[in-house]
N, CA, C, O and CB atoms as a CASP TS submission, in Angstrom:
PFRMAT TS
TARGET T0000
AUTHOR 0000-0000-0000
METHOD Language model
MODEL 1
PARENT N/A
ATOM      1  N   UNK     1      75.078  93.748  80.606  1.00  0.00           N
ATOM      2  CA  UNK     1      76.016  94.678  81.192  1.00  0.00           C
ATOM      3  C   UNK     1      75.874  96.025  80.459  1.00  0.00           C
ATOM      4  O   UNK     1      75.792  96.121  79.234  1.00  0.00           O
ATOM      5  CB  UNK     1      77.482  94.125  81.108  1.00  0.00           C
ATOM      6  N   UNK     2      75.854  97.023  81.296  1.00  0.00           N
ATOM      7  CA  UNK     2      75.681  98.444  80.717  1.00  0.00           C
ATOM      8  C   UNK     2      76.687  98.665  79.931  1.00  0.00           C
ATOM      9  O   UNK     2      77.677  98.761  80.656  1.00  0.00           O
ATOM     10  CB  UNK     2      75.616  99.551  81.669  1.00  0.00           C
ATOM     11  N   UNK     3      77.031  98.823  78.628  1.00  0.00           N
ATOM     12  CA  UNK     3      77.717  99.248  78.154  1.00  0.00           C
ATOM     13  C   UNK     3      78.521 101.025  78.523  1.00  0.00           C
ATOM     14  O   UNK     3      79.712 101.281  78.697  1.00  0.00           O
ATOM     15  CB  UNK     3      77.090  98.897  77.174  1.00  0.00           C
ATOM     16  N   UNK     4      77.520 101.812  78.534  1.00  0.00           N
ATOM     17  CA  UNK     4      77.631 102.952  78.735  1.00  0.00           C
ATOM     18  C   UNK     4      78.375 103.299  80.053  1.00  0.00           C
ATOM     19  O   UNK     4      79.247 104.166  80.104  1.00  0.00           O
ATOM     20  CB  UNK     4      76.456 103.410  78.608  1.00  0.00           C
ATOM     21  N   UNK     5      77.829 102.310  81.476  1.00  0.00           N
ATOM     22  CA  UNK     5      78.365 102.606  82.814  1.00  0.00           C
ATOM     23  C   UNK     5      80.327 101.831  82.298  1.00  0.00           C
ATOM     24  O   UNK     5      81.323 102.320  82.831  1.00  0.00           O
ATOM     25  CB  UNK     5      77.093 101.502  84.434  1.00  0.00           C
ATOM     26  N   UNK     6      80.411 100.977  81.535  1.00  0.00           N
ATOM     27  CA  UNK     6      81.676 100.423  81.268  1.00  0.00           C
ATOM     28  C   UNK     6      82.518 101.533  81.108  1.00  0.00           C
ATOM     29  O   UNK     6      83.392 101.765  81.943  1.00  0.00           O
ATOM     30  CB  UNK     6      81.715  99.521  80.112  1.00  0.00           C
ATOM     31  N   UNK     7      82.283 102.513  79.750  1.00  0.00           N
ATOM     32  CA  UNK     7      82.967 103.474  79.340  1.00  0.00           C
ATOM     33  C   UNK     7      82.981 104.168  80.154  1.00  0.00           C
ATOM     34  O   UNK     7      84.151 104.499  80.344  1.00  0.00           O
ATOM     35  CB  UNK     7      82.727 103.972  78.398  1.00  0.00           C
ATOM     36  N   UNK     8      81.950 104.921  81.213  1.00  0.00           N
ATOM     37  CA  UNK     8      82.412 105.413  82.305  1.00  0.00           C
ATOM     38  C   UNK     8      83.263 105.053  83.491  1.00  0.00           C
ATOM     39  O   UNK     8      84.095 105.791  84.019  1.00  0.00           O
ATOM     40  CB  UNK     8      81.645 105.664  82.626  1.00  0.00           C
ATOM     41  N   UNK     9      82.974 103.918  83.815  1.00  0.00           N
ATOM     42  CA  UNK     9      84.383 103.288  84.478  1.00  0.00           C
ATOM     43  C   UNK     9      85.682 103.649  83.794  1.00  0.00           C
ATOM     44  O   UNK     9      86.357 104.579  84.235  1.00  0.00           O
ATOM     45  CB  UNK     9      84.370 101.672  84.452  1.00  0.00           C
ATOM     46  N   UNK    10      86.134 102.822  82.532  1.00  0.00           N
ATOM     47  CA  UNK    10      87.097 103.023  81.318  1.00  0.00           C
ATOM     48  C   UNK    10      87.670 104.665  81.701  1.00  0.00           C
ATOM     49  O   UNK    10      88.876 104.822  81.896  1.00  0.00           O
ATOM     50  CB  UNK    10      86.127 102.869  79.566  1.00  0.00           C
ATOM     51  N   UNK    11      87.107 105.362  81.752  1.00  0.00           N
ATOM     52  CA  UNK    11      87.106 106.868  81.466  1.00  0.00           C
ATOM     53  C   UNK    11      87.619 107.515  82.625  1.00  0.00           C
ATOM     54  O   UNK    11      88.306 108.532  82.530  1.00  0.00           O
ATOM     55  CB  UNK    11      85.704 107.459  81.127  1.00  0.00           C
ATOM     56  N   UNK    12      87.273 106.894  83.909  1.00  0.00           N
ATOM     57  CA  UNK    12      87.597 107.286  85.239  1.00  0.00           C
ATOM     58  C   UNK    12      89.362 106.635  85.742  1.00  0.00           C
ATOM     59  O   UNK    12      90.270 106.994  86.491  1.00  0.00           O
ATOM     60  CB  UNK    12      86.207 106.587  86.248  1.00  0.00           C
ATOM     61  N   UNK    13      89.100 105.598  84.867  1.00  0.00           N
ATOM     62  CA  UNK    13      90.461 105.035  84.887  1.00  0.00           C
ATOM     63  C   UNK    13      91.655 105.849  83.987  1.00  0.00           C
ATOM     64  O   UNK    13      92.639 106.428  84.448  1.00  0.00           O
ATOM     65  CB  UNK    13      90.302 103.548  84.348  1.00  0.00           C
ATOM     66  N   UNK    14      91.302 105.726  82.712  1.00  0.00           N
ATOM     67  CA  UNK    14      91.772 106.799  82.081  1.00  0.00           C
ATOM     68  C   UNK    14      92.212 108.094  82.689  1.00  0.00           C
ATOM     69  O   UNK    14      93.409 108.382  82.668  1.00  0.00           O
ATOM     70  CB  UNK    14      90.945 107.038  81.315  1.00  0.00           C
ATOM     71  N   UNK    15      91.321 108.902  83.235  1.00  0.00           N
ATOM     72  CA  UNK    15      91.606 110.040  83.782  1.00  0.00           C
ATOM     73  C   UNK    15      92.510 109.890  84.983  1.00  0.00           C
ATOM     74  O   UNK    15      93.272 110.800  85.311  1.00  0.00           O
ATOM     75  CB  UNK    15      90.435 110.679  84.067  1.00  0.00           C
ATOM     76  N   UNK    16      92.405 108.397  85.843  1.00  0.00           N
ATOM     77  CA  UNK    16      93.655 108.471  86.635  1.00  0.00           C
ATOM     78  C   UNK    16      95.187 108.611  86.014  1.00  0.00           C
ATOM     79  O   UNK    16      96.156 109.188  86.508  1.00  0.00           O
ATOM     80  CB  UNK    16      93.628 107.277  87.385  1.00  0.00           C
ATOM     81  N   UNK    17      95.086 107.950  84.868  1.00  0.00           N
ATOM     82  CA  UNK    17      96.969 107.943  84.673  1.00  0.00           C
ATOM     83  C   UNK    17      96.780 108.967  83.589  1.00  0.00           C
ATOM     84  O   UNK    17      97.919 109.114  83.145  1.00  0.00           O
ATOM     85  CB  UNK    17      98.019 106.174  84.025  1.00  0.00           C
ATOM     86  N   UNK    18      96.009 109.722  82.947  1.00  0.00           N
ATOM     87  CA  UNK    18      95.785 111.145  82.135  1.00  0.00           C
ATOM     88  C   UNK    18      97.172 111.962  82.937  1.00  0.00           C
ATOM     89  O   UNK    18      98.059 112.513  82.286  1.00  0.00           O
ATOM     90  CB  UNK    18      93.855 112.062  82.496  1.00  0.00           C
ATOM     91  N   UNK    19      97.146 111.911  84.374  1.00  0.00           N
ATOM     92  CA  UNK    19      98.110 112.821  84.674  1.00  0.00           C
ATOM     93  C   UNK    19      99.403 112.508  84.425  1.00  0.00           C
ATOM     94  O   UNK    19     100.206 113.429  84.579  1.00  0.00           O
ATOM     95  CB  UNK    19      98.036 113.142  85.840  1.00  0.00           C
ATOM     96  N   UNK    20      99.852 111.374  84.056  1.00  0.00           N
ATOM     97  CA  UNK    20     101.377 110.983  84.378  1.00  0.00           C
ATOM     98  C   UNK    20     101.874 111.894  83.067  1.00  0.00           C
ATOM     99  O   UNK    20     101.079 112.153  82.164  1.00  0.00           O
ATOM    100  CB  UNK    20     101.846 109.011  84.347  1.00  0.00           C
ATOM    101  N   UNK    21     103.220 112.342  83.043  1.00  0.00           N
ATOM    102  CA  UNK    21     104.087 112.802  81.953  1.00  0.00           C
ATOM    103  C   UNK    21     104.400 111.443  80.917  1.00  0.00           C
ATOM    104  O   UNK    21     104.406 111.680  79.709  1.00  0.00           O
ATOM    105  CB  UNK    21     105.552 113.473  82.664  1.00  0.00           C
ATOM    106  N   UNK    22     104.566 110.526  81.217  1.00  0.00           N
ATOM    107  CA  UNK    22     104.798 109.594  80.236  1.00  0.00           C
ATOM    108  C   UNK    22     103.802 108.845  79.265  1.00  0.00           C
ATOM    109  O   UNK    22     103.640 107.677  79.618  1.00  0.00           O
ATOM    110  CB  UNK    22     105.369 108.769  80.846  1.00  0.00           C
ATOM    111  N   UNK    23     103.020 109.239  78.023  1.00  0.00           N
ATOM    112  CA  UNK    23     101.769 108.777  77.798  1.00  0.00           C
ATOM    113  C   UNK    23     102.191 107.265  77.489  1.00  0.00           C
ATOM    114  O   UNK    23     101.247 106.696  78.036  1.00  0.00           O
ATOM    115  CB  UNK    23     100.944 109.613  76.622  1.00  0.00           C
ATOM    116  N   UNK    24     102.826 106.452  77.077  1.00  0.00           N
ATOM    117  CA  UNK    24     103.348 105.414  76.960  1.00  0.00           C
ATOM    118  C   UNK    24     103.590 104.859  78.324  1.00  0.00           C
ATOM    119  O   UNK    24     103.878 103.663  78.367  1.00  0.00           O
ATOM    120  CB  UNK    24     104.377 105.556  76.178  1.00  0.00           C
ATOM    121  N   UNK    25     103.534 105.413  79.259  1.00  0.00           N
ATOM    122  CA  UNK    25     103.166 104.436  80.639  1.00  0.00           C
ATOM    123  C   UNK    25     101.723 104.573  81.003  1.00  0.00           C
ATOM    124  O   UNK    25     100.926 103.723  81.402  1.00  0.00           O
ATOM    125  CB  UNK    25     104.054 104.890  82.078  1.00  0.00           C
ATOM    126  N   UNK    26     101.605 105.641  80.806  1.00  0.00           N
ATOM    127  CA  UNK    26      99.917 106.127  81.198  1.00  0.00           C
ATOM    128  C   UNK    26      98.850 105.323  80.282  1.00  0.00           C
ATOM    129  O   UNK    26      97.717 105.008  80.648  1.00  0.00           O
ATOM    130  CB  UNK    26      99.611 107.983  80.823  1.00  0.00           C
ATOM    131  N   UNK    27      99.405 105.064  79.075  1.00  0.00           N
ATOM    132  CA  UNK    27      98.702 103.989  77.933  1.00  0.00           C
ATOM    133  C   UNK    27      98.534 102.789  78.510  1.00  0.00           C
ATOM    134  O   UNK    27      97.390 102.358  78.653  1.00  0.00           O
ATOM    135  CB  UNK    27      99.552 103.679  76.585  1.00  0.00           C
ATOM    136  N   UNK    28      99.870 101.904  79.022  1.00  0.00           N
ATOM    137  CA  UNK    28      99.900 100.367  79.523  1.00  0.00           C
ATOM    138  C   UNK    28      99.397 100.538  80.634  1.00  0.00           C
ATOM    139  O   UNK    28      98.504  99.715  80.837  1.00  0.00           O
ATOM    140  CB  UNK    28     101.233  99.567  79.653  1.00  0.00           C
ATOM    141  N   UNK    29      99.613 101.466  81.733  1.00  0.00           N
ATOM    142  CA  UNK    29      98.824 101.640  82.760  1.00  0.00           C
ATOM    143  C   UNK    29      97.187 101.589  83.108  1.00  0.00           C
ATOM    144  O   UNK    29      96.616 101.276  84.153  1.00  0.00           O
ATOM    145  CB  UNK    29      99.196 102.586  82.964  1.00  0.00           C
ATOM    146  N   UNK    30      96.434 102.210  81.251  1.00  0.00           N
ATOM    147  CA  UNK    30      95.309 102.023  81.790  1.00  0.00           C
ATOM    148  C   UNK    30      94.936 100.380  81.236  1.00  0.00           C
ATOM    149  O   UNK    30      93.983  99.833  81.791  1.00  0.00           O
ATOM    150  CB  UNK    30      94.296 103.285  81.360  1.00  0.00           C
ATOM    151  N   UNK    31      95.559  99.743  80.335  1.00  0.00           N
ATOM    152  CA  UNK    31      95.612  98.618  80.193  1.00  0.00           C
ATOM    153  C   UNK    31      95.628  97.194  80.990  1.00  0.00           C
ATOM    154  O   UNK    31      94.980  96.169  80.778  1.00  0.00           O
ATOM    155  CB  UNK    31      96.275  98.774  79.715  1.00  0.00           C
ATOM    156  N   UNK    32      96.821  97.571  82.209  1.00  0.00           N
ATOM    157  CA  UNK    32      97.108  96.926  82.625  1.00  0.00           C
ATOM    158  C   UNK    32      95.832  96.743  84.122  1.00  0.00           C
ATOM    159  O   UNK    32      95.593  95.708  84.743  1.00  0.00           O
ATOM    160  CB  UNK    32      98.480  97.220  82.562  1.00  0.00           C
ATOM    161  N   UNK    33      95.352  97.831  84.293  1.00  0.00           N
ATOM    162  CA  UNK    33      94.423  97.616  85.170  1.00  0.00           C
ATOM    163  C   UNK    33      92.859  97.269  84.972  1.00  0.00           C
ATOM    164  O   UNK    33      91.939  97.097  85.772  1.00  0.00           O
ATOM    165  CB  UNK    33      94.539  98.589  85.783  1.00  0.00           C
ATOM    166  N   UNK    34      92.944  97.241  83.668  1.00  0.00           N
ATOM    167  CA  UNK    34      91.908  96.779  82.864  1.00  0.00           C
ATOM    168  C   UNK    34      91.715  95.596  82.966  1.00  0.00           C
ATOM    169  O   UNK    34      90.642  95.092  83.299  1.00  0.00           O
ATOM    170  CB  UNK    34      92.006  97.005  81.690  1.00  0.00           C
ATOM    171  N   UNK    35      92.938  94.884  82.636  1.00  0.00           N
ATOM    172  CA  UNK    35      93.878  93.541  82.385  1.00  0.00           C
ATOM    173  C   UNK    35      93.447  92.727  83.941  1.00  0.00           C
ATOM    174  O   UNK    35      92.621  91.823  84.067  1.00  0.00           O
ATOM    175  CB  UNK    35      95.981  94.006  82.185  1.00  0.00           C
ATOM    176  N   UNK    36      94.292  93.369  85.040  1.00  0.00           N
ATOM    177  CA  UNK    36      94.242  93.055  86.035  1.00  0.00           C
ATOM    178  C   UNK    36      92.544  92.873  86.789  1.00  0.00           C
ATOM    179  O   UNK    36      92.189  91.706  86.958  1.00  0.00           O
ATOM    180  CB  UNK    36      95.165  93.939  86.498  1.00  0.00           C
ATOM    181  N   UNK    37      91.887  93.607  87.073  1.00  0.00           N
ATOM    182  CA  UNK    37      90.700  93.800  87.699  1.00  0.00           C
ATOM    183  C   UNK    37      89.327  93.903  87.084  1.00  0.00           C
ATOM    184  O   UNK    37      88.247  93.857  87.672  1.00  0.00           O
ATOM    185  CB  UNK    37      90.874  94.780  88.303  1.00  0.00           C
ATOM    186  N   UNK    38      89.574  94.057  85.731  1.00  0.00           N
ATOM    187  CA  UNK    38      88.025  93.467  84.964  1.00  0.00           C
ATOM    188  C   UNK    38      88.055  92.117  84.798  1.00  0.00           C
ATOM    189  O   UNK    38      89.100  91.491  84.618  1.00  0.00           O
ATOM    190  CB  UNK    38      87.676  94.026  83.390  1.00  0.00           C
ATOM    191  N   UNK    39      86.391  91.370  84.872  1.00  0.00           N
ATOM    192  CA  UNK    39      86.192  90.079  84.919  1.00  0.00           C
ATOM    193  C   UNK    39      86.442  90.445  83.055  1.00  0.00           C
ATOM    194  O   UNK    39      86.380  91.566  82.551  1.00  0.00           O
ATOM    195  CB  UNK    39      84.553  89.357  85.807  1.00  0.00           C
ATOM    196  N   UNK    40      86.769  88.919  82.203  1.00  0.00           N
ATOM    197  CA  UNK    40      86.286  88.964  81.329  1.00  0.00           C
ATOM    198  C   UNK    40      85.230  89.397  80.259  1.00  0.00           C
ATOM    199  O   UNK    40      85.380  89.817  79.112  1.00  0.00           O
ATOM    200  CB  UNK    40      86.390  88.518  81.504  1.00  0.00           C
ATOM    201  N   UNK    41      83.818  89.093  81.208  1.00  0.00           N
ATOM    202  CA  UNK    41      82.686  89.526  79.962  1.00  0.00           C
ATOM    203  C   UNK    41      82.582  91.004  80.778  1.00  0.00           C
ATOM    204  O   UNK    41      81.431  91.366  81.021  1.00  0.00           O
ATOM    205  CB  UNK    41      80.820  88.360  79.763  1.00  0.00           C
ATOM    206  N   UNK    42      83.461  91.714  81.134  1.00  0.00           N
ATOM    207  CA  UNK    42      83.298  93.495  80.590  1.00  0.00           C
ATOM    208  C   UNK    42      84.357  93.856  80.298  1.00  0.00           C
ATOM    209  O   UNK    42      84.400  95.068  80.087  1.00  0.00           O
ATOM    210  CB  UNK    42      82.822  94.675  81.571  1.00  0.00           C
ATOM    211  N   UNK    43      85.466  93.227  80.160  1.00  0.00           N
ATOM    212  CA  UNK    43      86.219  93.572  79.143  1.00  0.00           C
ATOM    213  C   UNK    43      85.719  93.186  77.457  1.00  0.00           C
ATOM    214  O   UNK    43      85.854  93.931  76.487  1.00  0.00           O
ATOM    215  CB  UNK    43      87.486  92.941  79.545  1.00  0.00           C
ATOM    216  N   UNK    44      85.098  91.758  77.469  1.00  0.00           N
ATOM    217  CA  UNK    44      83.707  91.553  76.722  1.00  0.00           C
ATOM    218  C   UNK    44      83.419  92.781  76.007  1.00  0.00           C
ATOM    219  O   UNK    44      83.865  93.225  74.949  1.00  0.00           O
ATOM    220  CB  UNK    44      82.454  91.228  77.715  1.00  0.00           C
ATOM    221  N   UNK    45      82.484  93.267  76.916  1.00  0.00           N
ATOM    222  CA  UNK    45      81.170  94.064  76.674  1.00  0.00           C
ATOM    223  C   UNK    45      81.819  96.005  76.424  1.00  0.00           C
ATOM    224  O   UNK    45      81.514  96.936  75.679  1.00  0.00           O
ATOM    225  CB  UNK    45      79.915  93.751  78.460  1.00  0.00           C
ATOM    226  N   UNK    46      82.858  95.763  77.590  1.00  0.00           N
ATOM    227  CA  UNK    46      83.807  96.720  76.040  1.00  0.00           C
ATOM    228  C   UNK    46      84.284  96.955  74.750  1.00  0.00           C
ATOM    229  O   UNK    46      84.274  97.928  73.996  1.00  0.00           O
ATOM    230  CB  UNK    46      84.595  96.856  75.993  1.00  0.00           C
ATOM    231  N   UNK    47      84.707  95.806  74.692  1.00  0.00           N
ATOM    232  CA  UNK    47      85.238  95.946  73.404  1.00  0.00           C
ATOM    233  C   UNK    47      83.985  95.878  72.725  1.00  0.00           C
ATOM    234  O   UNK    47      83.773  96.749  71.881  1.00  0.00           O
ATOM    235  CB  UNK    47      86.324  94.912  72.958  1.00  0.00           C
ATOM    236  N   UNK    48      83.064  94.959  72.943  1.00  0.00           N
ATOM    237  CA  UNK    48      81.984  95.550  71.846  1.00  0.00           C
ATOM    238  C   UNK    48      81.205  96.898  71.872  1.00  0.00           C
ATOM    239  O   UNK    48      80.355  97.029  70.992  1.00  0.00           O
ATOM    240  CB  UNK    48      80.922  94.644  71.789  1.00  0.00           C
ATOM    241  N   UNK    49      81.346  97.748  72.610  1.00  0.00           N
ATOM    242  CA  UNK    49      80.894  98.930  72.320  1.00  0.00           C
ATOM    243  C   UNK    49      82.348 100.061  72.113  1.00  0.00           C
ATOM    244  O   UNK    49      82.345 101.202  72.573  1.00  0.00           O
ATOM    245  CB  UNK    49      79.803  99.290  73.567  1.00  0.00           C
ATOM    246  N   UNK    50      83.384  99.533  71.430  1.00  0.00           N
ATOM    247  CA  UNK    50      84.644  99.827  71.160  1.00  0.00           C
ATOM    248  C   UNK    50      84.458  99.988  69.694  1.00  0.00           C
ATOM    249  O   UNK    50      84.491 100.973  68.957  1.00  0.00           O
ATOM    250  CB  UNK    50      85.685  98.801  71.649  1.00  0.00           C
ATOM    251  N   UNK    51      84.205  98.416  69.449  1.00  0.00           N
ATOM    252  CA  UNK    51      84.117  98.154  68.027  1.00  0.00           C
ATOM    253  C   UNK    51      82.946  98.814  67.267  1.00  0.00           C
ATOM    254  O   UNK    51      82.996  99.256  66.118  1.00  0.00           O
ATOM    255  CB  UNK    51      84.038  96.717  67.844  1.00  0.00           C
ATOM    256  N   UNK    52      81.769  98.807  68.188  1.00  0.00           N
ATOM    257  CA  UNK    52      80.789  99.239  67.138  1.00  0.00           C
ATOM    258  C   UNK    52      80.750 101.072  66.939  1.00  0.00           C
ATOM    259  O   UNK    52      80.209 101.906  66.213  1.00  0.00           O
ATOM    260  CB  UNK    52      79.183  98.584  67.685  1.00  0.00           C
ATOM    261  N   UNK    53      81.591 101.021  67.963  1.00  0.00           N
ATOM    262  CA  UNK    53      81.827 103.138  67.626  1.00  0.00           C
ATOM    263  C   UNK    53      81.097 103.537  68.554  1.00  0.00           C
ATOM    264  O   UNK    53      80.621 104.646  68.315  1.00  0.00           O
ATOM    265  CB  UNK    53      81.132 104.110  65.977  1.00  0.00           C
ATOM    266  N   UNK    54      80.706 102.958  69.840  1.00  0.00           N
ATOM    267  CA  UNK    54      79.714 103.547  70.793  1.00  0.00           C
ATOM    268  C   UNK    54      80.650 105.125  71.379  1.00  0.00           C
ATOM    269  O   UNK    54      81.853 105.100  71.637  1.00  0.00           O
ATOM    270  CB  UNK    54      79.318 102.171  72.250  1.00  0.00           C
ATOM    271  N   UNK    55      79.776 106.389  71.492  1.00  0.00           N
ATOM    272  CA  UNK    55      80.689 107.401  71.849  1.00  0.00           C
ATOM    273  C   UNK    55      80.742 107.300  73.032  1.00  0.00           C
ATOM    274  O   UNK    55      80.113 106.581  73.808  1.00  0.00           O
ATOM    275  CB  UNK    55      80.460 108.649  71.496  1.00  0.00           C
ATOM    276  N   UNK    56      81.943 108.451  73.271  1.00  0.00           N
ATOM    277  CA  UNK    56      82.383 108.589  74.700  1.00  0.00           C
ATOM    278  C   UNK    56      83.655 108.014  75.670  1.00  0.00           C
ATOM    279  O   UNK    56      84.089 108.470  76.728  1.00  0.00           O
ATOM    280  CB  UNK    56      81.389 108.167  75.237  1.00  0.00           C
ATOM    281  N   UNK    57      84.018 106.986  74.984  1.00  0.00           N
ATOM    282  CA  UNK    57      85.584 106.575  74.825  1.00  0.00           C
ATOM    283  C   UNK    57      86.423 107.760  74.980  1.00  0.00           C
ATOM    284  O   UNK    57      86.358 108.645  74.127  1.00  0.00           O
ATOM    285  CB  UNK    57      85.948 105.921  73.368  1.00  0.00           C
ATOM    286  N   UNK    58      87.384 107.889  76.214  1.00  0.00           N
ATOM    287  CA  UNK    58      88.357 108.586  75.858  1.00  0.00           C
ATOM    288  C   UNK    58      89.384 107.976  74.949  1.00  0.00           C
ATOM    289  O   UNK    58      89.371 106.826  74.509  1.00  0.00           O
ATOM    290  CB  UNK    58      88.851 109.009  76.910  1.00  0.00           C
ATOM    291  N   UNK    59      90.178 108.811  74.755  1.00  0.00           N
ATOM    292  CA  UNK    59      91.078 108.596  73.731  1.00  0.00           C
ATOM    293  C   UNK    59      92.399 108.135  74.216  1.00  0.00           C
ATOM    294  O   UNK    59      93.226 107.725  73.401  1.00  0.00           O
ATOM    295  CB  UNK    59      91.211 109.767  72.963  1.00  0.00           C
ATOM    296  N   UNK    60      92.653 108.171  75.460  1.00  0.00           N
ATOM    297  CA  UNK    60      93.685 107.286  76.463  1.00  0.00           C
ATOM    298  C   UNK    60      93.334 106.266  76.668  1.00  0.00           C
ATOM    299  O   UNK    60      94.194 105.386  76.619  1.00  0.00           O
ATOM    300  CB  UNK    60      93.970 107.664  77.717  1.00  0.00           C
ATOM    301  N   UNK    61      91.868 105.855  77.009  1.00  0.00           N
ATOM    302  CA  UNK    61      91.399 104.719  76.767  1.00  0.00           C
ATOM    303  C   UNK    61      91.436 103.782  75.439  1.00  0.00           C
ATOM    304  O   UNK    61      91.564 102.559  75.378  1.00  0.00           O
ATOM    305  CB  UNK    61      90.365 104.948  77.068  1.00  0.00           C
ATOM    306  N   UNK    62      91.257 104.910  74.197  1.00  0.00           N
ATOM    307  CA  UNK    62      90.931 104.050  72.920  1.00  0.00           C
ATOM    308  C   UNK    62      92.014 103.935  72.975  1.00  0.00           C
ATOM    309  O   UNK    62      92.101 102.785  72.545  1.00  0.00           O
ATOM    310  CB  UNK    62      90.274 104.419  71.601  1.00  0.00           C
ATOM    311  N   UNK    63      93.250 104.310  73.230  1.00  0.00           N
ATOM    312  CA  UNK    63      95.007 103.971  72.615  1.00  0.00           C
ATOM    313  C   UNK    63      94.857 102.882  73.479  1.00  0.00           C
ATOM    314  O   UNK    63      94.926 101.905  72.733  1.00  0.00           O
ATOM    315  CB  UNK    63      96.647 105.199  72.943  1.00  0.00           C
ATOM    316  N   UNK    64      94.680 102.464  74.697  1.00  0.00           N
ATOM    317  CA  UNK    64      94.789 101.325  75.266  1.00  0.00           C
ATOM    318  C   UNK    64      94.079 100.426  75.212  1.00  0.00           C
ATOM    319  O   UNK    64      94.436  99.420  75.825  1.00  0.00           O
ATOM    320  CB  UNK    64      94.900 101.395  76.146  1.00  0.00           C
ATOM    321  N   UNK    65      92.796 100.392  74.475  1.00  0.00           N
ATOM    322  CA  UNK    65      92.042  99.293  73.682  1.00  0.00           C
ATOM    323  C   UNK    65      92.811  98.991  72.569  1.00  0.00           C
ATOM    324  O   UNK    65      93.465  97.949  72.530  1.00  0.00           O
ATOM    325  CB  UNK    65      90.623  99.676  73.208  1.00  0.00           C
ATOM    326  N   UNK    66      92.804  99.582  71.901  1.00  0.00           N
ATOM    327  CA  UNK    66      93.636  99.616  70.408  1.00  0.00           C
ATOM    328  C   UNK    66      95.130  98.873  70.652  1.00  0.00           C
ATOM    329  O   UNK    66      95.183  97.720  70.223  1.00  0.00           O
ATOM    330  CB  UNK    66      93.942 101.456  69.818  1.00  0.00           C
ATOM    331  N   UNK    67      96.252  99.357  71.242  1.00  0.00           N
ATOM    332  CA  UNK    67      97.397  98.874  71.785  1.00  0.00           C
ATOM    333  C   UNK    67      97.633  97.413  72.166  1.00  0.00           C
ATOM    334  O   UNK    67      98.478  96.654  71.691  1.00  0.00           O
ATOM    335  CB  UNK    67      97.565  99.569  72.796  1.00  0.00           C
ATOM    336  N   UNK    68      96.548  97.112  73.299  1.00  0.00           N
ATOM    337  CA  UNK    68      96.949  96.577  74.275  1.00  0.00           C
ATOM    338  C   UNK    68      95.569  95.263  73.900  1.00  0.00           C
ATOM    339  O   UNK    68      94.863  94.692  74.731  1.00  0.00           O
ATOM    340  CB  UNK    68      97.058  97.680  75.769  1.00  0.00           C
ATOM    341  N   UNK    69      95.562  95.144  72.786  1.00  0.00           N
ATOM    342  CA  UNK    69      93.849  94.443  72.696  1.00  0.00           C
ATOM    343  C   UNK    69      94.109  93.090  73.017  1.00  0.00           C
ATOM    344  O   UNK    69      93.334  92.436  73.715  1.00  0.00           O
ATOM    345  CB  UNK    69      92.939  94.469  71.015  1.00  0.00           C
ATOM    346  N   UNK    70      95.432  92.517  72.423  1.00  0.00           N
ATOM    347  CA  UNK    70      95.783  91.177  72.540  1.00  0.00           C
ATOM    348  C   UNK    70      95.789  90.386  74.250  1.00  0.00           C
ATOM    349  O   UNK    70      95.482  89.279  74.693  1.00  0.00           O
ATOM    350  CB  UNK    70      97.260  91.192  71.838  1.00  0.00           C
ATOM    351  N   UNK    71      96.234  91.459  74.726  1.00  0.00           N
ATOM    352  CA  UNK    71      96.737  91.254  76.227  1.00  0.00           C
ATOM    353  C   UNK    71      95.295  91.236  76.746  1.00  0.00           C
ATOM    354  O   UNK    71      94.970  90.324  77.506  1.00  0.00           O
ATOM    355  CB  UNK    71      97.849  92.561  76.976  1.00  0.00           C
ATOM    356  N   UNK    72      94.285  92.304  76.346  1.00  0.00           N
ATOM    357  CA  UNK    72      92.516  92.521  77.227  1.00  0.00           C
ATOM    358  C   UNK    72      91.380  91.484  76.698  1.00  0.00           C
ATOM    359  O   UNK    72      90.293  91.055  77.085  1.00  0.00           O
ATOM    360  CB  UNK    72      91.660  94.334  76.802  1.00  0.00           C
ATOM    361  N   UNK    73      92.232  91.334  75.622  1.00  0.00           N
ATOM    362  CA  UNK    73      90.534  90.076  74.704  1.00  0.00           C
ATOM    363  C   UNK    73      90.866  88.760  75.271  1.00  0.00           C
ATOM    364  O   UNK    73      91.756  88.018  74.858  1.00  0.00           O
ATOM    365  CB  UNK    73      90.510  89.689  72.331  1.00  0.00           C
ATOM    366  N   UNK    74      89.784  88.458  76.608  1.00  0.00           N
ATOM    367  CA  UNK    74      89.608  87.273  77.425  1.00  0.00           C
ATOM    368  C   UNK    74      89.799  85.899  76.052  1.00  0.00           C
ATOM    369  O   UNK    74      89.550  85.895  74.847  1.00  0.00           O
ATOM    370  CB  UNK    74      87.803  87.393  78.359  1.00  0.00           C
ATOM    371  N   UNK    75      90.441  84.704  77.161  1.00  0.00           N
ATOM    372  CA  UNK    75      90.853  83.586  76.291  1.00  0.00           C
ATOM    373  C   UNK    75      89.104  83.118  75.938  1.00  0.00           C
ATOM    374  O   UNK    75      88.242  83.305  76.797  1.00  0.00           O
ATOM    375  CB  UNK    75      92.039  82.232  77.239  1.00  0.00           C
ATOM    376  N   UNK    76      88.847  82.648  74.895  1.00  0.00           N
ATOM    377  CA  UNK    76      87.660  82.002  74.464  1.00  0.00           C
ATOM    378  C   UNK    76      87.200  81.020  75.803  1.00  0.00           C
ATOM    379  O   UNK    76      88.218  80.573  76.332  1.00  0.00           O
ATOM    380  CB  UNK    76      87.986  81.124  72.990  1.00  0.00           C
ATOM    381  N   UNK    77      86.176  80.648  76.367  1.00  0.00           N
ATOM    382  CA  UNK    77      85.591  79.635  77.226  1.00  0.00           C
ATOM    383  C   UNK    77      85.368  78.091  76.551  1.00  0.00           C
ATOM    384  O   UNK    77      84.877  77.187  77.227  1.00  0.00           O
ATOM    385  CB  UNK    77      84.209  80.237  77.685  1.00  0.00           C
TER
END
């Protein structure tokens, strides 16, 4: 899985709730659709290019990796 096309997804999502006034909804928001509509192994294959410092992460995104990690890190198989 492309790592790189991930963060661009991530980023496009991000930039949807970027607009809301509330960054604390706009945070769980990009979470929650993360949550909702990514299969596991790219939420996977995010977080490992999360963890290893891959650039290009927004930073609405990283608060909602960071935040929300418990809720996005798929149950073990």
């Amino acid at each position: 899985m492309d790592q790189h096309h991930l963060i661009e997804m991530a980023n496009q999502i991000g930039g949807f709730f970027e607009s809301m006034p509330d960054r604390e909804e706009a945070t769980a928001g990009v979470a929650d659709h993360i949550r909702r509509f990514w299969e596991p192994r790219m939420r996977r294959a995010l977080y490992a290019a999360f963890d290893t410092g891959t650039p290009g992460i927004s930073e609405i995104v990283s608060n909602a990796l960071t935040k929300y990690r418990e809720q996005l890190t798929p149950v073990a198989a």
